[in-house]
Backbone as CSV, one residue per row, in Angstrom:
resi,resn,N_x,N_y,N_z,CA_x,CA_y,CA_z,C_x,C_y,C_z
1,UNK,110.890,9.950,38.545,111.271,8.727,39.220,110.278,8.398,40.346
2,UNK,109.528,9.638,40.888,109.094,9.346,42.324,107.728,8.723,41.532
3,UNK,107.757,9.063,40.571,105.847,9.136,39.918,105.920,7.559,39.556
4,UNK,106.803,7.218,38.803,107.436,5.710,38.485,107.203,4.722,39.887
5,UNK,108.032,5.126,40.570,107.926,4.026,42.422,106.477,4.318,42.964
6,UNK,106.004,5.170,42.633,104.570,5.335,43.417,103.279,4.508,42.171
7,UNK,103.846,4.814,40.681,102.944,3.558,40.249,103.134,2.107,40.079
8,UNK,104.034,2.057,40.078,104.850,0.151,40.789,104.599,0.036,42.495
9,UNK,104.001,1.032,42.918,103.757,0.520,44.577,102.025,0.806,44.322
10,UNK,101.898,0.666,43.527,100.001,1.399,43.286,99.257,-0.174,42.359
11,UNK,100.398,-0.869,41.539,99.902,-1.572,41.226,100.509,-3.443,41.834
12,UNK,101.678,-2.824,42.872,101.705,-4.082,43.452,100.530,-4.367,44.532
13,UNK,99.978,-3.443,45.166,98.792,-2.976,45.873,97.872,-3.499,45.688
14,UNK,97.271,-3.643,44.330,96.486,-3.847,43.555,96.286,-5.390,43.182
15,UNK,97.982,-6.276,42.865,98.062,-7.410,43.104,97.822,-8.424,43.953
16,UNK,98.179,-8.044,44.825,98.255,-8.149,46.072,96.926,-8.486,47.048
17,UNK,96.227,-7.704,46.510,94.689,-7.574,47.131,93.920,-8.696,46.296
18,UNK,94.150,-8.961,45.308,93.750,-10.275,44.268,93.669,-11.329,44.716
19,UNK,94.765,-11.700,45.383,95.870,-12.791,46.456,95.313,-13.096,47.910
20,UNK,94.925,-11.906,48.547,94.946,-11.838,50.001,93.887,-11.026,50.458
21,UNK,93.299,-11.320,51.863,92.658,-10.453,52.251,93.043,-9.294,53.148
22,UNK,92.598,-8.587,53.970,92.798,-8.159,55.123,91.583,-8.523,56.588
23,UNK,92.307,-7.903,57.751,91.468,-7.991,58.823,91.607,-6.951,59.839
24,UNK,90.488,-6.345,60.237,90.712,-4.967,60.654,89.378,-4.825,61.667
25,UNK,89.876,-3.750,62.638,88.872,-3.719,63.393,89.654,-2.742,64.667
26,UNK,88.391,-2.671,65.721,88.589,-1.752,66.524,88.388,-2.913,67.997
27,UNK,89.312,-2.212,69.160,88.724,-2.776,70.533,88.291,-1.741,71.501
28,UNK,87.304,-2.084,71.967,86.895,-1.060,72.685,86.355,-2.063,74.223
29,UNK,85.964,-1.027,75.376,85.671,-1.521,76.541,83.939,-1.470,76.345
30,UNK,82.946,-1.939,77.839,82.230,-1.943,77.634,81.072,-0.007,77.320
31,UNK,82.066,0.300,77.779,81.707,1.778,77.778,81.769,2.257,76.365
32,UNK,82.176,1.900,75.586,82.697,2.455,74.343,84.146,3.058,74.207
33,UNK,84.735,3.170,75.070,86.453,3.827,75.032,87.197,2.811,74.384
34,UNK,88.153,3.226,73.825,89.027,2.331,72.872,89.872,1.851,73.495
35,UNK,90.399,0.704,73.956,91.394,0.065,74.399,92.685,-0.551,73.743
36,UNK,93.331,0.980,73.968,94.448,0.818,72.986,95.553,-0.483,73.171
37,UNK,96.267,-0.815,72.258,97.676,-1.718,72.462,97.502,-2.543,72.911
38,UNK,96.295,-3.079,72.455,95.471,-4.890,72.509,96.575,-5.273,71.635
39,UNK,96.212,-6.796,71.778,96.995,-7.904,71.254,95.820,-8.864,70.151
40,UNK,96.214,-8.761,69.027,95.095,-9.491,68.317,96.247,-10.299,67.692
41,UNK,95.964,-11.857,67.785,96.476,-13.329,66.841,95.467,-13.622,66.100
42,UNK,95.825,-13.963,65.264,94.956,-14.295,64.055,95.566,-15.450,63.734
43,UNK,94.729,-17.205,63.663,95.269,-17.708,63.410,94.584,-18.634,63.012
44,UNK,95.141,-19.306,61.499,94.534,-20.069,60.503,94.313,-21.682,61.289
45,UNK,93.256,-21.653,60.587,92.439,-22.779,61.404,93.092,-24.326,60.877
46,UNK,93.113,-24.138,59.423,93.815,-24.902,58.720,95.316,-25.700,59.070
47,UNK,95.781,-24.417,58.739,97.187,-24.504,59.035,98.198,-24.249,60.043
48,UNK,97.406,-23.684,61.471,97.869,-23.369,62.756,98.710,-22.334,62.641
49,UNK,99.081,-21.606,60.937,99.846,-20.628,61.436,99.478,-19.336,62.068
50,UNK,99.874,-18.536,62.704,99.139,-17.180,63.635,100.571,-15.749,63.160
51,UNK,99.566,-14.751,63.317,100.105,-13.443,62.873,99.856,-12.359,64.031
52,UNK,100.267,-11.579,64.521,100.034,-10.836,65.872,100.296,-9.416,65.644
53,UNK,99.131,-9.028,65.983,99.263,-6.917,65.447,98.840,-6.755,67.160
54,UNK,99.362,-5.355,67.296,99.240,-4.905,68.226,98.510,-3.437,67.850
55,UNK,97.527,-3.347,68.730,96.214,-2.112,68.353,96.977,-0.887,68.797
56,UNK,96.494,0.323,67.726,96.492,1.418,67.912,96.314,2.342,69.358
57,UNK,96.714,3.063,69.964,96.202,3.979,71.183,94.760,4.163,71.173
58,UNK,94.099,4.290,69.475,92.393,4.723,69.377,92.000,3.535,69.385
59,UNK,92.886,1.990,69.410,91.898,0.707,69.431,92.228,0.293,68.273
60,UNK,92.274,0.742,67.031,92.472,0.194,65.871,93.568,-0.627,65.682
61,UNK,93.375,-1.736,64.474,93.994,-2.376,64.582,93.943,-3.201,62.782
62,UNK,95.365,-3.130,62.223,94.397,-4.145,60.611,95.601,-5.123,60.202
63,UNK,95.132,-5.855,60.228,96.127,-6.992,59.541,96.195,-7.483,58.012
64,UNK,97.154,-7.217,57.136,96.550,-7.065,55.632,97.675,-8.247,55.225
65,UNK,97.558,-8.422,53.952,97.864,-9.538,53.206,97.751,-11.056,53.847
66,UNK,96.417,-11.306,54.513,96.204,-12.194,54.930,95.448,-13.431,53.493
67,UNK,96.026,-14.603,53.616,95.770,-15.550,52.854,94.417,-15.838,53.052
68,UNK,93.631,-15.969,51.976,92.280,-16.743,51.924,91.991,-17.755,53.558
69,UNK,91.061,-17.913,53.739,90.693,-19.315,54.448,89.681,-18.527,56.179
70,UNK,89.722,-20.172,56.866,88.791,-19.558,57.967,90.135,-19.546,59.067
71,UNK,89.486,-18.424,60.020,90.526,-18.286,60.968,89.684,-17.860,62.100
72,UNK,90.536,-17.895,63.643,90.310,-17.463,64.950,91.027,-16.127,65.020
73,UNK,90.290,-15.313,65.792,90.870,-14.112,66.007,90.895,-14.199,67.844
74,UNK,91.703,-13.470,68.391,92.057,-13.637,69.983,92.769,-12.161,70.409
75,UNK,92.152,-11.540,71.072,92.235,-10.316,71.291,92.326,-10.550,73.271
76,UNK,93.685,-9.503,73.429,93.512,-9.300,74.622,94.438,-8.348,75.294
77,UNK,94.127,-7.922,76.204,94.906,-6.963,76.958,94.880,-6.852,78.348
78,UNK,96.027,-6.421,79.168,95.751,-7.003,80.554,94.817,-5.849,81.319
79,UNK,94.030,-6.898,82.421,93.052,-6.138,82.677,91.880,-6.303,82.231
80,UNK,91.705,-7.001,81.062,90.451,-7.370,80.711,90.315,-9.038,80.243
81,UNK,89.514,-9.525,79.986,89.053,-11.168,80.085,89.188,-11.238,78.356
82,UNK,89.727,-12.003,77.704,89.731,-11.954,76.353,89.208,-12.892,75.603
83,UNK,89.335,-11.767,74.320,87.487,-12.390,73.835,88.360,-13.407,72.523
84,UNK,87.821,-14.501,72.155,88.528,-15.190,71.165,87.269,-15.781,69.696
85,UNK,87.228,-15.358,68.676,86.239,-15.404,67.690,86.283,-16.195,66.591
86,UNK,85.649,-17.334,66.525,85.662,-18.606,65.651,84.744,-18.213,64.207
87,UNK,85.728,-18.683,62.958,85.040,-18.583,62.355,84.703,-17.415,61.234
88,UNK,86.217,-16.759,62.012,86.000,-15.558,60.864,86.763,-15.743,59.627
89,UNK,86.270,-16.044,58.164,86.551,-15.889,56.828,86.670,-14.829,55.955
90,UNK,87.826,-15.337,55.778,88.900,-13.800,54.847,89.144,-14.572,53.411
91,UNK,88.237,-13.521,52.677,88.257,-13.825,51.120,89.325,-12.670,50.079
92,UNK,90.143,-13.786,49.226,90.606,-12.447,48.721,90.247,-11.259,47.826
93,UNK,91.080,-10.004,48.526,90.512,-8.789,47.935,89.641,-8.156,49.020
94,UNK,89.125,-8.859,49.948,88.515,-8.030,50.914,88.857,-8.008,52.268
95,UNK,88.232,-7.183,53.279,88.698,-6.487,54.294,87.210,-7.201,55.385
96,UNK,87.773,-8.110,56.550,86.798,-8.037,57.315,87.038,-7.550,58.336
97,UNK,85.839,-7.002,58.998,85.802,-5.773,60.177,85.506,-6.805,61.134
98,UNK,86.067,-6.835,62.230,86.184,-7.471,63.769,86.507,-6.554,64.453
99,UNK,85.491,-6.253,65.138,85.552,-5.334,66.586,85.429,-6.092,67.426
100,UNK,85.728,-5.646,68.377,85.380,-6.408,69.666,85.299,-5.425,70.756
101,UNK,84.451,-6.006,71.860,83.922,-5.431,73.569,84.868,-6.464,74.413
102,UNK,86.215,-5.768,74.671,86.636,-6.244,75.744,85.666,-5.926,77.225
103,UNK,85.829,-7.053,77.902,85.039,-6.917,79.273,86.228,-7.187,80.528
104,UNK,86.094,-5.818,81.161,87.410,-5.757,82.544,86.968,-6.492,83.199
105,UNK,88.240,-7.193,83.651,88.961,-8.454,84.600,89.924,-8.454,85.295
106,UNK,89.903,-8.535,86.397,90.994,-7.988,87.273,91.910,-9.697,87.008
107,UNK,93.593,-9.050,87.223,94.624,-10.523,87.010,94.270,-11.321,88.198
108,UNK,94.433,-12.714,88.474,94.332,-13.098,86.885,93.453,-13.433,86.273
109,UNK,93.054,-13.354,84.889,92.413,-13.878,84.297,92.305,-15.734,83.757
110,UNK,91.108,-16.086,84.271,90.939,-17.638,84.079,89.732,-18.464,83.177
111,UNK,89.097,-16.848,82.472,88.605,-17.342,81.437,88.444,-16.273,80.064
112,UNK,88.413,-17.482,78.549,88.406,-16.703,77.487,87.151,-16.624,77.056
113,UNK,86.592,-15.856,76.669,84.627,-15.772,76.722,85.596,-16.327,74.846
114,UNK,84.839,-17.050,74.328,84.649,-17.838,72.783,83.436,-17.808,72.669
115,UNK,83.266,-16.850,71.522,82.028,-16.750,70.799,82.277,-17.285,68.543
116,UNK,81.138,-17.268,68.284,81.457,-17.723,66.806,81.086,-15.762,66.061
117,UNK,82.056,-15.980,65.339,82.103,-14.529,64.533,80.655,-14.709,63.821
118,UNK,80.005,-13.590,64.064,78.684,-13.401,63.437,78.865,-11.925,62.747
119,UNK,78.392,-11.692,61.126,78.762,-10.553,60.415,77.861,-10.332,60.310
120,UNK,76.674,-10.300,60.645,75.329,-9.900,61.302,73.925,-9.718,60.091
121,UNK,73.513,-11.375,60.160,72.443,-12.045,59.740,72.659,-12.642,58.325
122,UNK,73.869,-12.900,57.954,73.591,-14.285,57.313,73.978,-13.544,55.614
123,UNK,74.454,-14.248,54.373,75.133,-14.209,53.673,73.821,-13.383,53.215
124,UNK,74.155,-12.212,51.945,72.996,-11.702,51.323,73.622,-12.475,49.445
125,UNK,72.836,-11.903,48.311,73.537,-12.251,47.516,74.958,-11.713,46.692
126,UNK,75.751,-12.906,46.762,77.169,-12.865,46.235,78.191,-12.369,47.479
127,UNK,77.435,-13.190,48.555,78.648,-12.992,49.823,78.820,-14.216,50.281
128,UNK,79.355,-15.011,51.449,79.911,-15.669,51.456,79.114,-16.229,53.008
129,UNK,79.143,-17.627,53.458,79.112,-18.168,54.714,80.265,-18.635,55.016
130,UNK,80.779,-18.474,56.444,81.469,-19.294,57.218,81.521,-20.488,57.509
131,UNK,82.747,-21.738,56.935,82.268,-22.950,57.256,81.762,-22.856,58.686
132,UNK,81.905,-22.460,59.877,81.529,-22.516,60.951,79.745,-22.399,60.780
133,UNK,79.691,-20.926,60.122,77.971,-20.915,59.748,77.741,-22.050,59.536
134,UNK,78.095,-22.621,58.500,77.449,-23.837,57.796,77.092,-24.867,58.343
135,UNK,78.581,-25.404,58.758,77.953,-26.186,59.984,76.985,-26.257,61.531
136,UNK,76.782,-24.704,61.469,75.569,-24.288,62.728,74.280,-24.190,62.265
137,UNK,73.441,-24.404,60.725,72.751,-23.862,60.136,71.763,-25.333,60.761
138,UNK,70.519,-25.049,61.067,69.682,-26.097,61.969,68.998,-26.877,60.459
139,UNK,70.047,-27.372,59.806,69.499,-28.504,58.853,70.304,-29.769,58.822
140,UNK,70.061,-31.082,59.812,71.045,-31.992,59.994,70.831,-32.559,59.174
141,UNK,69.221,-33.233,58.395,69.559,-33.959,57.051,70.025,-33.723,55.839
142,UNK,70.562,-32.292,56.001,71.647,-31.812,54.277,70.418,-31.589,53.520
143,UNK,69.064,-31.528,53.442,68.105,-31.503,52.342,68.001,-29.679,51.874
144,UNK,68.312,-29.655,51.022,68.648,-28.405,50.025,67.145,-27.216,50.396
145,UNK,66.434,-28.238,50.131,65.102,-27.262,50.454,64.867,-26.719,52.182
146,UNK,65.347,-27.080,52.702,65.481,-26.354,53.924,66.046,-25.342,54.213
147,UNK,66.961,-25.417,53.314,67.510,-24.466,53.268,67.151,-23.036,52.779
148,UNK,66.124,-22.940,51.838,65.486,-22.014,51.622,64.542,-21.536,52.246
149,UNK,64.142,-21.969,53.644,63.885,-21.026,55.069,64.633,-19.988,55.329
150,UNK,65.870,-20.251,55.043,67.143,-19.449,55.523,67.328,-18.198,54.640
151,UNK,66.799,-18.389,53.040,67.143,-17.328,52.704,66.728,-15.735,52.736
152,UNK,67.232,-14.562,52.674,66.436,-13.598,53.122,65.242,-12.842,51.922
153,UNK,65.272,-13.777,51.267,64.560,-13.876,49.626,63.432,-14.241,49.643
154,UNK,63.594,-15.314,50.707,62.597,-16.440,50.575,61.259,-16.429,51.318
155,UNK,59.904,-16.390,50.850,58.998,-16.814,52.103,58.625,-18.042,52.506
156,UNK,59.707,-19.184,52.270,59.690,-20.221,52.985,59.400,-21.538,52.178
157,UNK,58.489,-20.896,51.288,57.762,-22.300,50.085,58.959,-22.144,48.467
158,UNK,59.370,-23.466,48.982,60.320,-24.097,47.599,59.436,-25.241,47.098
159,UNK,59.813,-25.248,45.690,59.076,-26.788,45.350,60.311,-27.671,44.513
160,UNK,60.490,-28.693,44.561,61.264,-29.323,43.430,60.746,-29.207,41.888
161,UNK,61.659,-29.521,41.022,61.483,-29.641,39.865,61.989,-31.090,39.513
162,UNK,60.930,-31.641,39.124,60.941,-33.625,38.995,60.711,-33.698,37.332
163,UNK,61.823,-34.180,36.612,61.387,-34.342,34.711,61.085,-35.554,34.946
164,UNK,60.051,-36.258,34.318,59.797,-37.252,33.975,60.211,-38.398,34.146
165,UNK,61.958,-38.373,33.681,62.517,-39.544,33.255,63.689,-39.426,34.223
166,UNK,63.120,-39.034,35.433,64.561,-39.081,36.869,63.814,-39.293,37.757
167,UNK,64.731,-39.620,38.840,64.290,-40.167,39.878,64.460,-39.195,41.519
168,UNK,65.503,-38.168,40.695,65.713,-36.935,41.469,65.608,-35.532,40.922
169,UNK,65.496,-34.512,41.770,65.166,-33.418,41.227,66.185,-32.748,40.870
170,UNK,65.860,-31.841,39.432,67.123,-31.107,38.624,66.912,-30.169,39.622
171,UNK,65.979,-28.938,39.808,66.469,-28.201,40.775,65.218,-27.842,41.634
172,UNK,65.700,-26.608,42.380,64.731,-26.382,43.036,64.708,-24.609,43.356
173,UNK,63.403,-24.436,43.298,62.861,-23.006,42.919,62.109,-22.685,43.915
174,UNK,61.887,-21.353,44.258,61.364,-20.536,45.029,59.790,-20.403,44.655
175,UNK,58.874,-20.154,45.771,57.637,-19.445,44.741,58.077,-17.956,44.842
176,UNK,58.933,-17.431,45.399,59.064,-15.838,44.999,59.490,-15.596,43.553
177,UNK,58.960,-14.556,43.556,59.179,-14.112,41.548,60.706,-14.030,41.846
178,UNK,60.941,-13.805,40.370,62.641,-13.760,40.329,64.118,-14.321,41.391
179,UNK,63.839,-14.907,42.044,64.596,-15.803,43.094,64.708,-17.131,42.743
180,UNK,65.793,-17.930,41.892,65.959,-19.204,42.115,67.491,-19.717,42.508
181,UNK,67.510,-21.176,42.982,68.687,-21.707,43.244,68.940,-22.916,42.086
């Protein structure tokens, strides 16, 4: 029976993670010590709804069956100035790591340092950008080939591909070997 409930809890698990992401992470001070029994909201950007875990004694902290989409994370504890993070995207099936450096603040506190979640340098292949990225990415005329500055593939030179009988380009290619969009 026990072997039965433990594989119906092994494969709702499994479902589940299909569906939803998680969000997990540690708080620590500027020293590196963990600042336990923080307060982290997590809350969908979309839909304004918010979810609230309270961190571990070691800092840890994970919030799981979280729905697809972009969200703010807001971490704080008294005594320190709290940090609030735009922009972090939870895909399902996976787990994003948000740590944070609380910085001590004596009460009261009268400001939230807001920074944009950075997962440190930019989508590689078959990962994902942040609409927030997207919209920070220094290309205001939308032109596709600029975009291939950005990639970490790329040494910078794209060319279009123009057929004959159009007036716009089918696509556009890298001069690096094996790299196209």
């Amino acid at each position: 029976m026990l072997a039965c409930w433990a594989a119906c809890g092994a494969s709702l698990a499994r479902a589940q993670s299909l569906t939803a992401g998680a969000v997990a992470g540690t708080v620590r001070d500027p020293a590196g010590s963990a600042v336990g029994a923080a307060l982290i909201t997590l809350t969908n950007v979309a839909s304004g709804l918010s979810r609230t875990a309270t961190g571990t004694p070691g800092g840890r902290y994970r919030l799981s069956l979280v729905p697809p989409g972009e969200y703010q994370v807001l971490v704080e504890h008294l005594g320190y100035r709290p940090v609030r993070l735009l922009g972090v995207l939870v895909r399902s099936g996976t787990s994003v790591d948000v740590s944070v450096t609380l910085t001590p603040a004596p009460p009261p506190v009268t400001r939230v340092d807001t920074v944009p979640f950075a997962t440190g340098g930019g989508a590689g292949f078959g990962e994902w950008f942040s609409p927030i990225a997207v919209r920070l990415l220094p290309d205001a005329a939308g032109d596709i080939t600029d975009l291939g500055r950005l990639s970490a593939i790329s040494d910078g030179r794209w060319e279009a591909v123009w057929p004959r009988s159009s007036a716009a380009p089918t696509a556009i290619r890298t001069t690096c070997p094996g790299a196209t969009i």
